[in-house]
C-alpha angles and dihedrals in degrees: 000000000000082000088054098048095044088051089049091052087044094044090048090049098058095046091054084044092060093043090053085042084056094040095056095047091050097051092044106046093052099066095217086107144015128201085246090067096256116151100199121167115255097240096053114104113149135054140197130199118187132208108280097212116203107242086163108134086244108053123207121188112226104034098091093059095030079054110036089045095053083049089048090054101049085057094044095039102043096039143047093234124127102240094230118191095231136020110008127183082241102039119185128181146158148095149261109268103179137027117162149143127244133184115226131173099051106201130206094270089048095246123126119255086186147015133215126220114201138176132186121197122189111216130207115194129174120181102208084207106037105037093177089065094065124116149180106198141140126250116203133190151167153189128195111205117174116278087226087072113085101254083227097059092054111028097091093051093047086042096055091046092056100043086059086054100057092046091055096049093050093048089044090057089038101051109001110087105168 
């Protein structure tokens, strides 16, 4: 008897295991939705990502690749789409309008226990297929490190955080419609 009712669980697993096989096929395949989250039309397949130049009053080298390429991966890494140079059927464009370097925390002798790093990107985004889904919108964020570390010896590593979390926030506007 214990034999029987272990060869029904394992028969009922595996055919649960086959429906949520075929599931998973169907709702990907279809390219209405992805498993990130992402809502993309079925007929999109291809995206461009422009250079997002800095016109920031401080400009700092390496932050507009450093920028533009983490961007390029979300979309690469979280969609099907083909990443295009021109005219996808997602098209996305800008530039970093603002990098600069605040002090917070004051503290009683007004000096600055902490600064604050921030960066705004304006976004311009047009869907080919869902024009009503288009936008033109800034993304801001910031980090606060300690004002006793050297800005240099961390300013690749706040840059990069950063970076991931403007690109979030844009894909998540884009494609993400929760």
């Amino acid at each position: 008897m214990f034999c029987r009712v272990r060869q029904i669980n394992n028969s009922r697993n595996i055919i649960i295991g086959i429906l949520m096989f075929f599931l998973l096929s169907i709702c990907t395949s279809c390219g209405v939705y992805s498993f990130t989250g992402a809502s993309i039309p079925p007929e999109a397949k291809t995206v461009s990502i422009q250079y997002f130049p800095n016109r920031s009053l401080l400009i700092e080298p390496t932050l507009s690749s450093v920028f533009t390429n983490t961007l390029r991966d979300q979309f690469t890494n979280q969609t099907n789409l083909e990443m295009v140079e021109r005219k996808g059927d997602l098209a996305i464009e800008g530039e970093i309008v603002e990098y600069k370097i605040t002090p917070v925390a004051i503290q009683a002798d007004q000096t600055a226990a902490q600064n604050r790093l921030t960066i705004v990107v304006n976004a311009r985004f047009t869907n080919k297929y869902e024009p009503d889904k288009d936008f033109e919108t800034k993304f801001k964020q910031f980090l606060d490190y300690e004002s006793t570390v050297d800005f240099n010896s961390v300013k690749s590593a706040l840059i990069e955080e950063i970076s991931d979390n403007l690109a979030q926030d844009i894909f998540d506007k884009a494609v993400i419609n929760w």
